[in-house]
C-alpha positions in Angstrom: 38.8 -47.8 17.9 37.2 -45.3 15.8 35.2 -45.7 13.1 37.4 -46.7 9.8 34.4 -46.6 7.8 35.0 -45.1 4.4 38.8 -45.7 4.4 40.6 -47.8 2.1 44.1 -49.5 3.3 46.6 -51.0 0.9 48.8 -53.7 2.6 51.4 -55.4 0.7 53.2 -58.6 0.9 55.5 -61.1 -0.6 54.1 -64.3 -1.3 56.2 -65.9 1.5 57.5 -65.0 4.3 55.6 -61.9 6.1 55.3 -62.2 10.0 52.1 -63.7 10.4 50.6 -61.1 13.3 52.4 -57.8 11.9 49.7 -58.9 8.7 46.9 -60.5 10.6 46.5 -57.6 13.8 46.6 -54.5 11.6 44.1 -56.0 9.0 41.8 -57.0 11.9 41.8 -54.0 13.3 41.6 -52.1 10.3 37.9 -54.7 9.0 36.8 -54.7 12.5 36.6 -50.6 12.1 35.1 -50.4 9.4 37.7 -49.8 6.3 38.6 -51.9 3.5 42.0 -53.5 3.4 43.0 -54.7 0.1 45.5 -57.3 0.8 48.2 -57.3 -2.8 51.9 -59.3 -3.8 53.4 -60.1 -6.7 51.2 -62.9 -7.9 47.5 -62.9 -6.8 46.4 -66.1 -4.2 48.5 -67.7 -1.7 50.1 -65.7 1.3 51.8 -68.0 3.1 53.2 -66.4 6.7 55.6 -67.1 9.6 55.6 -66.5 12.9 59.3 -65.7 13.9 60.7 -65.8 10.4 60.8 -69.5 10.7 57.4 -71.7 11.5 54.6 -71.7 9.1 51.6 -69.2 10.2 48.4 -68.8 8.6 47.5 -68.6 5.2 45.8 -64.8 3.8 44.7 -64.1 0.0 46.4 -61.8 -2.2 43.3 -60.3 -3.8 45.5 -58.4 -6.4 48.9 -58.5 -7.5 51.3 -55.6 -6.9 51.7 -54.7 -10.4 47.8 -54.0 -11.0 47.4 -52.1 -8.1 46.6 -48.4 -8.5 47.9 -47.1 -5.3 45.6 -43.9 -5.8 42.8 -45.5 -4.5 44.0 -46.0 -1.1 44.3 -44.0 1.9 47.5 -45.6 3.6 49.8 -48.0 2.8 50.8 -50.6 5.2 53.8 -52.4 5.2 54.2 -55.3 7.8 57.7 -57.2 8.2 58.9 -60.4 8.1 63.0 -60.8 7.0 61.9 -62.6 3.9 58.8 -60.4 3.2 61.2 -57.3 3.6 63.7 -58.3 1.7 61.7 -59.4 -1.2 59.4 -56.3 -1.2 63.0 -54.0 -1.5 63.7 -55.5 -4.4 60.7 -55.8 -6.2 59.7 -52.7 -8.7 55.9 -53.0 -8.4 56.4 -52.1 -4.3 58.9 -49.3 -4.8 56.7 -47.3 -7.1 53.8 -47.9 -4.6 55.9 -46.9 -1.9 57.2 -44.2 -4.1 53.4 -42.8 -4.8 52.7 -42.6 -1.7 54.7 -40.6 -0.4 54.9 -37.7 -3.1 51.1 -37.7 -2.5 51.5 -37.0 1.0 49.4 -39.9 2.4 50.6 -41.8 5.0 52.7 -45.4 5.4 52.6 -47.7 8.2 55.4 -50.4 8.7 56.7 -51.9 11.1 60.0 -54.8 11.8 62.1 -55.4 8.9 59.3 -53.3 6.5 60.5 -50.1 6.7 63.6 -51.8 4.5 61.5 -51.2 1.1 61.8 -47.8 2.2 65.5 -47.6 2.5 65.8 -49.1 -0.8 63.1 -46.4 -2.3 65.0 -44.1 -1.1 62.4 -42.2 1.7 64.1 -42.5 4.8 66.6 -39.6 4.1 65.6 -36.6 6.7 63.0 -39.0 8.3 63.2 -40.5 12.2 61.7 -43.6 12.4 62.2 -47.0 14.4 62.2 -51.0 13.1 63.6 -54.0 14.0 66.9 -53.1 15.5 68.9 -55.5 13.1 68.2 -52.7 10.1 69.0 -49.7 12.3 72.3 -49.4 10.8 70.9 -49.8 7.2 68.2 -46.8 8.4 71.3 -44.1 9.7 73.3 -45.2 6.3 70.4 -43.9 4.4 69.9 -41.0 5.5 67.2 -41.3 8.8 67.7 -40.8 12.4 66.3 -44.2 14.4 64.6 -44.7 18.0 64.3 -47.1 20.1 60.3 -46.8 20.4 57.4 -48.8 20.6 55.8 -46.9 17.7 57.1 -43.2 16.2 55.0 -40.9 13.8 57.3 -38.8 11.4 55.8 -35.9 9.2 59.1 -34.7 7.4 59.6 -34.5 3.6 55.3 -34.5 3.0 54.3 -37.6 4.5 53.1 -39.4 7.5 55.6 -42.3 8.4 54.4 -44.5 11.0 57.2 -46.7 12.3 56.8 -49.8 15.0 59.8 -52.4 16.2 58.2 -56.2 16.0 55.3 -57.8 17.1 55.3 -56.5 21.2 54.4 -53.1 19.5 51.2 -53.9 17.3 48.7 -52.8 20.0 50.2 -49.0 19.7 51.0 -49.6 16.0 47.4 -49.7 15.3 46.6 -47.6 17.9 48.4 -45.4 15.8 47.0 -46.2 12.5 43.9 -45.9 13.3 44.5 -42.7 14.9 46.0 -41.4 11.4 43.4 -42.7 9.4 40.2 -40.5 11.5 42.1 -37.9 11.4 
């Protein structure tokens, strides 16, 4: 992996409900290279997440909560899945102006399963080509996007870097491909 150091990655979460490795792999990856990975949902503490939408996985910290985030400090925003997680973050206003930001500021997103739902519901995958978990393909093509069935696809339409993975047989290329965007 190459070295992160300098780089500042925003991931955010619900407080319940995120898939446990599509959280845990990426932020590894990303600390074990060297950036910082501020970890943010809607109330500060407690991230309680699942492994297959169902059993209890591991516990992270929400070191701040979405709506004192200032997304301008960070270099890329990550989005991991979860059904729960997904669904929550689509709906909640603090994630769809992060989400919103950046994009118009041209820096790059990274989500992967059902995360790349906050970005139907911001409105960002019209003109874009991206893949997820195949249960929101349908919801992707009705907004607007093209989907593939690919371990991990990099989009650069409409000003911004969308990296794009299916579920959690695809992290090892998902951060193969973060990591990639970040020393660029």
């Amino acid at each position: 992996m190459p070295d992160l150091s300098g780089k500042k990655v925003l991931a955010i979460v619900s407080n319940r409900g995120v898939e446990q490795d599509e959280l845990k792999d990426p932020v590894n990856m990303l600390r074990q290279s060297g950036a910082e990975v501020v970890i943010a949902a809607p109330e500060t503490g407690k991230v309680q997440t699942l492994t297959g939408d169902w059993d209890l996985g591991e516990i992270f910290e929400a070191g701040q909560a979405l709506a004192s985030v200032n997304e301008a400090e960070f270099d890329l925003l990550l989005i991991p899945g979860g059904t729960l997680n997904a669904d929550n973050l689509r709906l909640d206003a603090d994630a769809n102006r992060i989400v919103k930001s950046f994009a118009s500021s041209g820096r790059p997103v990274a989500s992967i399963c059902h995360g790349p739902w906050l970005l139907v519901e911001a409105g960002l995958v019209q003109g874009k080509t991206l893949t997820s978990y195949n249960s929101i393909k349908t919801d992707v093509i009705n907004a607007g996007g093209s989907w593939k069935d690919v371990s991990v696809f990099r989009c650069p339409a409409n000003g911004f870097a969308l990296i794009t993975s299916r579920n959690p047989g695809d992290l090892v290329a998902f951060n193969e491909a973060i990591a990639k965007e970040l020393s660029a």
